[in-house]
Kinemage of the C-alpha trace (Angstrom):
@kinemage 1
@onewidth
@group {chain A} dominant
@subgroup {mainchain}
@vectorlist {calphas} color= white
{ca unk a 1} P 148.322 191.885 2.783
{ca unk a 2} L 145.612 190.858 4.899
{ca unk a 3} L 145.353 191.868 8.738
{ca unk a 4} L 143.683 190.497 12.196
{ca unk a 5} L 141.107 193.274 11.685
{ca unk a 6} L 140.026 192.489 8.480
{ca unk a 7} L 138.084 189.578 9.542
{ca unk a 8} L 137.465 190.225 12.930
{ca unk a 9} L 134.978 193.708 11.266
{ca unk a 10} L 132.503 190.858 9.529
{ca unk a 11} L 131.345 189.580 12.879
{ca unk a 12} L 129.936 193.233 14.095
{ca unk a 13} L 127.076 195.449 12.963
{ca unk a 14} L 128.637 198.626 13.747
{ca unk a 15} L 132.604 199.593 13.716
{ca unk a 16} L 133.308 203.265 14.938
{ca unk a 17} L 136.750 204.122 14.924
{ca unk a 18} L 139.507 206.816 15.992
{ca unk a 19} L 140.506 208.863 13.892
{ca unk a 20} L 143.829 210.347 14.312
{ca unk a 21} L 146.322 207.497 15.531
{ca unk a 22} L 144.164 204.889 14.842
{ca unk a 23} L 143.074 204.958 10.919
{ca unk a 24} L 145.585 208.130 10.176
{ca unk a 25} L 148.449 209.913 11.176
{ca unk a 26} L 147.796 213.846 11.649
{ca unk a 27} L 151.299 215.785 10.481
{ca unk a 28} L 149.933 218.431 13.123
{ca unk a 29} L 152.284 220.854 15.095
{ca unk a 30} L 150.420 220.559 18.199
{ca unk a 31} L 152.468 222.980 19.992
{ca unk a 32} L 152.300 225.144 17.171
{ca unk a 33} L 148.175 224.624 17.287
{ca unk a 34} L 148.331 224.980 21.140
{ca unk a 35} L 150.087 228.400 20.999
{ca unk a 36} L 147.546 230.044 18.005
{ca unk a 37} L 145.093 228.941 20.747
{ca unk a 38} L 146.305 230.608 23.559
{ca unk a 39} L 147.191 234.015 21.320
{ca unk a 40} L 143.716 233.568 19.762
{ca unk a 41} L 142.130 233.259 23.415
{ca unk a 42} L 143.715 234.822 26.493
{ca unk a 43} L 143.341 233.246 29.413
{ca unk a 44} L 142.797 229.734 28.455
{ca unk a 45} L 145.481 227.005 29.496
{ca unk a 46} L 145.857 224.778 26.024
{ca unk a 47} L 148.394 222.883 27.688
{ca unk a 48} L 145.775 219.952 27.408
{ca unk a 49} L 143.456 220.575 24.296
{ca unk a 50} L 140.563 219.246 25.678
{ca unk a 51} L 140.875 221.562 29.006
{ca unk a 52} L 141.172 224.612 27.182
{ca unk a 53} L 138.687 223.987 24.774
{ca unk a 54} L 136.528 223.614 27.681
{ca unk a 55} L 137.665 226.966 29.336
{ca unk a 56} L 136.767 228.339 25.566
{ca unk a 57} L 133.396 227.294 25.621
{ca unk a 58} L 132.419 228.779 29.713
{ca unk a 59} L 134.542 232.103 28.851
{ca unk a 60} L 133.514 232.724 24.875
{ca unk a 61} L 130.043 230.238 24.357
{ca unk a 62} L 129.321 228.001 21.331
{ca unk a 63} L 130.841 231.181 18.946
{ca unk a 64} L 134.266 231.032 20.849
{ca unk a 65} L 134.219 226.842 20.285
{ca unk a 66} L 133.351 227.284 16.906
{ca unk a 67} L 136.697 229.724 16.262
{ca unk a 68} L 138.453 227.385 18.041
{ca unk a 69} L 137.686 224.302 16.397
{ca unk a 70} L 138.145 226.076 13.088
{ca unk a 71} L 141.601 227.199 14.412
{ca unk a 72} L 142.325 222.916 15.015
{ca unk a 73} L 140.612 222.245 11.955
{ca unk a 74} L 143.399 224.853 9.729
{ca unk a 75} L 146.146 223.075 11.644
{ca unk a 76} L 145.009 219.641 11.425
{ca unk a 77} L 144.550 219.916 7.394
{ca unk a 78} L 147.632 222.143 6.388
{ca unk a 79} L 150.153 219.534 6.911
{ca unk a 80} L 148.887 216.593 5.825
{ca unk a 81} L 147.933 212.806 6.939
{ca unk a 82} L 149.093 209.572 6.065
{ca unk a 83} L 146.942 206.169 6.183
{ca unk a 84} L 148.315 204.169 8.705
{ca unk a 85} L 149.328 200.492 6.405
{ca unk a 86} L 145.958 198.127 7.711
{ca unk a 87} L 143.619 200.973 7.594
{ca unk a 88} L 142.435 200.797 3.492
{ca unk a 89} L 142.190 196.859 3.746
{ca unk a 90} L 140.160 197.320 6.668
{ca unk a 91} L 137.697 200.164 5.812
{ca unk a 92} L 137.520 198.030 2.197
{ca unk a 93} L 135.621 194.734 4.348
{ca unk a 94} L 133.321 196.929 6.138
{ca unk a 95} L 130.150 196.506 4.513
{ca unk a 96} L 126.793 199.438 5.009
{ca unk a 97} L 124.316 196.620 6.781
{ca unk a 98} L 121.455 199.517 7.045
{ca unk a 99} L 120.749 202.573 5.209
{ca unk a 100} L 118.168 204.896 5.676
């Protein structure tokens, strides 16, 4: 089966994509991975990853953000992924232009 984006990649130099959502599905129990955060680091509001993380980093430094993203990184590989259907055909037609 060939898809829209399978053509459309030849015309670019450089295709960066998402990860999660885009080229995969994460099985990830966010709330699950948002309340090991907030256990693992009192005081920071995980309600929104991205604000927490960033409440991580001013309260604990680059040490703290390293724990946490290994804390994401357990939950984010325990349960799983699946390739979302156009994503193989796709990554298959991207070609390496430049290597150094």
């Amino acid at each position: 089966m060939s898809y829209p984006l399978d053509h459309a990649i030849d015309r670019y130099e450089c295709v960066i994509f998402d990860f999660d959502g885009t080229l995969v599905d994460l099985h990830t129990d966010w709330e699950a991975l948002k309340a090991a955060l907030s256990r693992q680091f009192i005081g920071a509001d995980f309600q929104k990853l991205t604000q927490g993380l960033g409440q991580v980093e001013v309260a604990y430094g680059a040490h703290g953000l390293r724990q946490a993203y290994e804390t994401i990184h357990h939950f984010e590989t325990r349960e799983g992924w699946s390739l979302k259907p156009w994503a193989k055909s796709a990554l298959t037609n991207c070609k390496v232009r430049h290597q150094r």
